[in-house]
C-alpha positions, 0 to 999 in steps of 0.5 A, spaced: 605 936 474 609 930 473 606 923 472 606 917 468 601 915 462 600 911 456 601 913 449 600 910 442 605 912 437 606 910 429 613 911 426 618 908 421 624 905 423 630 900 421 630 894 424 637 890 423 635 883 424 639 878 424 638 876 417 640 883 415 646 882 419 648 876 416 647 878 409 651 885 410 657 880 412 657 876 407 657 882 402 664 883 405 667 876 406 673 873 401 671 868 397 675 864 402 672 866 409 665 866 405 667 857 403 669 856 411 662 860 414 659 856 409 662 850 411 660 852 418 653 853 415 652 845 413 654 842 419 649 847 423 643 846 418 641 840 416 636 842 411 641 845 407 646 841 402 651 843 396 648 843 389 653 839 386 651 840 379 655 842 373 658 849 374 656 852 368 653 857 364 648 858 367 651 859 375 654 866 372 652 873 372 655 877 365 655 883 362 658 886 356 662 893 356 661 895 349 665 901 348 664 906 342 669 910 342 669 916 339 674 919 334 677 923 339 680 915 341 679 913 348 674 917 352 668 915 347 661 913 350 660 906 354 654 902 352 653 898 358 648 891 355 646 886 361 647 880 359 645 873 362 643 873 369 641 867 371 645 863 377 643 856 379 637 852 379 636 852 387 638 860 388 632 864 388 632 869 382 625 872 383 625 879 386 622 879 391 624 884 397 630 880 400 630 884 407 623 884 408 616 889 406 620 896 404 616 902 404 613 905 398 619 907 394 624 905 399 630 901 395 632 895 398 639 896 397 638 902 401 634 899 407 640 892 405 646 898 407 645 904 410 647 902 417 653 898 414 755 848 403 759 847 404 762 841 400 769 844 401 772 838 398 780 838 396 780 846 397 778 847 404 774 854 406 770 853 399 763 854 399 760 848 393 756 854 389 755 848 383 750 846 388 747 852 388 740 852 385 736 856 380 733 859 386 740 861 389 738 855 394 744 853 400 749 848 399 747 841 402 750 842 410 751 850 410 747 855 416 745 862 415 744 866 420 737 868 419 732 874 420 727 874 426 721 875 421 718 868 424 711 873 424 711 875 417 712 871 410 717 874 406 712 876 401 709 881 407 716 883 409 716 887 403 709 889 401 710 893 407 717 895 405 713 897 399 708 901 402 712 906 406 717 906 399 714 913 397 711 910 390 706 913 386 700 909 385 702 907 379 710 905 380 706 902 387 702 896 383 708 895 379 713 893 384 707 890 388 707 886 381 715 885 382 714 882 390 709 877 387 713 875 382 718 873 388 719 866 389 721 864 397 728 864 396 727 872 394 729 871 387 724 875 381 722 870 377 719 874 372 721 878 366 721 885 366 719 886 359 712 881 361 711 884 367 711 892 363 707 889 357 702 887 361 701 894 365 702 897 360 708 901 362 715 903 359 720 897 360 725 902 363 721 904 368 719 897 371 727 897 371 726 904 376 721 901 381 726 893 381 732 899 382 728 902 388 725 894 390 733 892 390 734 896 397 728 893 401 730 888 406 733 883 406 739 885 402 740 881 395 732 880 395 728 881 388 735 880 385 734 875 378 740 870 379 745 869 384 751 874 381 746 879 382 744 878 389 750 877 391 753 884 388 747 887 391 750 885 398 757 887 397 754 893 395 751 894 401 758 892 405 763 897 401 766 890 397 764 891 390 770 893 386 771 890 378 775 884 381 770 881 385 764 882 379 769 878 374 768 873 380 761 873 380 762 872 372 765 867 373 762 863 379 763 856 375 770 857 375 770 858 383 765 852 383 770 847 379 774 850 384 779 852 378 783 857 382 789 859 378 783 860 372 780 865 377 787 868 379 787 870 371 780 873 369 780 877 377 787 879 375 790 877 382 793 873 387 792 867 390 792 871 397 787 877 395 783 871 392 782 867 397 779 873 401 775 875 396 772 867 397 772 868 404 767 875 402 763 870 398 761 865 404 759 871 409 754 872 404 746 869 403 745 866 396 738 865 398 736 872 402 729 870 403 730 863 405 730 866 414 722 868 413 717 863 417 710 863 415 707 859 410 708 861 403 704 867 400 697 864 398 695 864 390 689 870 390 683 866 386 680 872 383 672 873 384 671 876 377 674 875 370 674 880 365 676 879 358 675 882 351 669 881 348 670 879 340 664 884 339 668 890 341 668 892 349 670 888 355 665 881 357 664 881 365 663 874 368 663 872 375 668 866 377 663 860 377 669 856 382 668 861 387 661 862 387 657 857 393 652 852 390 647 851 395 640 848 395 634 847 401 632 840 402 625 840 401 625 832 401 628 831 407 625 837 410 618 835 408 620 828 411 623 831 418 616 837 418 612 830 418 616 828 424 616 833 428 611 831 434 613 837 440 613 844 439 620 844 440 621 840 434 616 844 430 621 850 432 627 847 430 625 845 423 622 851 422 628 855 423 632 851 419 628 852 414 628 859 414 634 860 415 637 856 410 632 859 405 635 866 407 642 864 406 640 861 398 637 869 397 643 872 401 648 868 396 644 870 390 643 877 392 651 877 395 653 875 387 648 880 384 651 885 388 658 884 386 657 883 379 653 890 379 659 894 382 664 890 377 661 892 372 661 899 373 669 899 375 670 897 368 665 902 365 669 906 369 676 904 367 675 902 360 682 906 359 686 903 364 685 896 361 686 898 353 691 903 354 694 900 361 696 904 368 696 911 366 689 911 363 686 910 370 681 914 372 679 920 378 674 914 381 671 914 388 666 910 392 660 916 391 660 916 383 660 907 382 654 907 389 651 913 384 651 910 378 649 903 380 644 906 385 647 903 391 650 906 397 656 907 399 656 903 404 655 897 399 661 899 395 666 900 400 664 892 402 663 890 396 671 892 393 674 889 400 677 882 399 674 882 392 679 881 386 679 881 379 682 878 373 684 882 367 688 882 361 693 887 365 693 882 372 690 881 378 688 886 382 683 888 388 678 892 386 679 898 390 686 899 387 682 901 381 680 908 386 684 913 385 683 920 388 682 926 382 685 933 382 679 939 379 681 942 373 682 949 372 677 951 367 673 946 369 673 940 365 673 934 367 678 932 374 684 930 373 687 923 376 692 924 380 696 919 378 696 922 371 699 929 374 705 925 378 707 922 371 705 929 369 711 931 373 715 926 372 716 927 365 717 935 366 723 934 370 725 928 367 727 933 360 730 939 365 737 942 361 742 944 366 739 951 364 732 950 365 731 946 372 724 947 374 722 949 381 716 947 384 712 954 383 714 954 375 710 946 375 705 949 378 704 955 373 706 950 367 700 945 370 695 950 371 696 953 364 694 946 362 688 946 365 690 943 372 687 946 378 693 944 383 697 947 389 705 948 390 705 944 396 701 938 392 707 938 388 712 938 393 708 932 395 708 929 389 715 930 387 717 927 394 713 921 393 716 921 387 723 921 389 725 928 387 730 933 389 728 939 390 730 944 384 736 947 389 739 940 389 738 938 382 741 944 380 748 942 385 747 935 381 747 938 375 754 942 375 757 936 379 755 932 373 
């Protein structure tokens, strides 16, 4: 019989409540969005204000990473030692449940996540190239045509260009190292052998990643003076011979327009010379001086990693980034006792609880991150002490379930969230990387450990002894490397290898 009746039930659920929701977006804010949704904040509600005390001591989270090493060298145990957890005054460090009553034995981090020129002068037809910065800035007066690239800012551009480029993780952050040391004029304002100090690689092969950088677009980019970008764009054209580099050596004789000297170091006439200084002008001394937009904003790390004096690595939160805000009990005290309607009497009750929350969620938002920061540099010690071929298999998984968190919570945690270490800035998703399973099963094997594995392979072949892709395989998995043939094609492409057929050809050619 069909009908309708009444029926009582008791079950358990989760609500997302809109307090819920907020603090889940604010785990995934930058610090730049996270100071304009607080700005936006203070304007609504009148009972919060920023606490302008002093940033100091006591509004940073630390821990201290000891790393015991054992003899072994730098797989030794890590011994992680929580430090001073205090934040400012006015955020609420006790522990009570941040998103309401959790059931018996539920984690809160788990009810928090789980659904979450041309001065020609008296020589007409000559670009002034005295007057050529530093920067390989224009002459005064002179145009060039310019890319149509107005949506993109040069620093974009080539960060795209990079991450088609086919690089391995590793050879992918040095040259995403390489753009960010391009200054707008798209010369490369850092030196090689900093740059591979600071990640821990060979000079030479920071100089291999620049070599492939030097083939982005615009052509010229990344160059380290004007003689070299102006060699990179003839290249490009066909142009380049050894008379024009003498030219390119000698730019301040073309700027003190000393013609018959030029004549005589290129080693032609005043004919061929002239065409080669027609060449020049319909090149761009400042190949990324046509992109629009705003120049590339400086990335203010949220957390800063430094060695600790007493061994290991010491974790701390940027005090500059973290919000400071307090609830206003005077002035809500003052605005409660004049509140006469029920409207009025809703409304401060409101502020006053909302305000609380977002005091909480900011405290709970910096705890979180401080707890995932240190896991990833538990995880990675080896990276920071020995540089990026020591980075480690690491996924979401193992950090959610070490730091008993969910997955979810990481993976909002490590967006927009940068760190600071001896090595440089980095997000902190660039320190996941995928793992390859070890044939004997022992540990996993990263699987940027394995490309550089076969780099090195094919990088000490002999004319007689090019190796294909099955015998790498087999060499791997004698070493205990538990991978398939058409992984290492990949790999080797993403390298930029020849197959073992074409190194063979070039090899005899050679």
């Amino acid at each position: 019989m069909i009908g309708q009746r009444l029926e009582v039930r008791q079950g358990q659920g989760l609500v997302i409540t809109p307090q819920l929701q907020q603090a889940i977006k604010l785990l995934q804010l930058s610090n730049l969005e996270l100071e304009a949704f607080i700005e936006g904040e203070l304007e609504r509600n009148p009972l919060l204000q920023r606490d302008e005390g002093e940033p100091g001591g006591d509004s940073v989270s630390e821990a201290a990473i000891d790393s015991a090493a054992s003899e072994g060298g730098g797989d030794g145990e890590l011994r992680f030692t929580e430090g001073s957890d205090a934040h400012a005054a006015s955020l609420d460090t006790s522990s009570d449940d941040l998103y309401g009553d959790a059931a018996p034995g539920e984690r809160v981090s788990d009810r928090q996540n789980d659904p979450m020129d041309t001065g020609a002068g008296d020589q007409p037809g000559l670009s002034d190239w005295s007057r050529v910065g530093a920067g390989g800035g224009l002459a005064d007066g002179e145009e060039r045509e310019r890319p149509d690239h107005r949506d993109l800012t040069l620093w974009e551009h080539l960060q795209a260009q990079a991450s088609a480029a086919g690089f391995s993780p590793a050879d992918h952050a040095i040259a995403l190292t390489l753009i960010d040391a391009t200054d707008e004029g798209g010369y490369l304002r850092a030196g090689l052998g900093e740059i591979a100090e600071r990640l821990g690689v060979d000079e030479a092969r920071v100089e291999a990643v620049l070599a492939v950088c030097h083939g982005f677009e615009p052509t010229g980019v990344m160059a380290r003076s004007i003689p070299e970008c102006l060699k990179l764009q003839l290249i490009e054209r066909n142009r380049f011979d050894p008379a024009m580099g003498a030219l390119l050596d000698h730019l301040d004789l073309l700027a003190r327009r000393d013609l018959v000297a030029l004549r005589r170091v290129c080693g032609v006439d005043a004919e061929d010379l002239a065409e080669m200084i027609a060449e020049l002008k319909a090149l761009t001394p400042r190949p990324g001086a046509g992109f629009g937009g705003e120049p590339a904003q400086t990335v203010v790390p949220d957390i800063h990693v430094r060695p600790d004096p007493a061994g290991g690595w010491r974790v701390e939160l940027d005090t500059d980034t973290l919000p400071r805000l307090l609830v206003d009990k005077r002035y809500h005290a003052v605005v409660a006792a004049g509140a006469r309607s029920d409207t009025e009497k809703t409304f401060v009750a409101e502020c006053a609880a909302q305000a609380s929350w977002l005091v909480k969620s900011l405290d709970q938002r910096a705890r979180t991150i401080m707890k995932v920061a240190a896991e990833i540099v538990r995880q990675q010690d080896a990276f920071l002490a020995f540089g990026v071929e020591f980075l480690r298999p690491l996924t979401l998984k193992t950090v959610a379930e070490a730091i008993e968190m969910h997955e979810s919570t990481v993976s909002r945690v490590t967006s927009n969230k940068y760190v600071a270490t001896p090595r440089g800035v980095f997000e902190l998703k660039f320190f996941f990387t995928a793992a390859i399973q070890s044939s004997d099963g022992g540990a996993a094997h990263s699987a940027e450990a394995v490309r550089q594995r076969i780099r090195t392979m094919i990088d000490g072949e002999s004319g007689d002894g090019v190796l294909s892709d099955d015998r790498i395989v087999e060499i791997l998995n004698e070493a205990g490397i538990d991978i398939a043939r058409r992984t290492v094609a990949k790999y080797r492409e993403a390298l930029r290898i020849p197959s073992s057929i074409q190194r063979r050809r070039l090899m005899k050619v050679g």
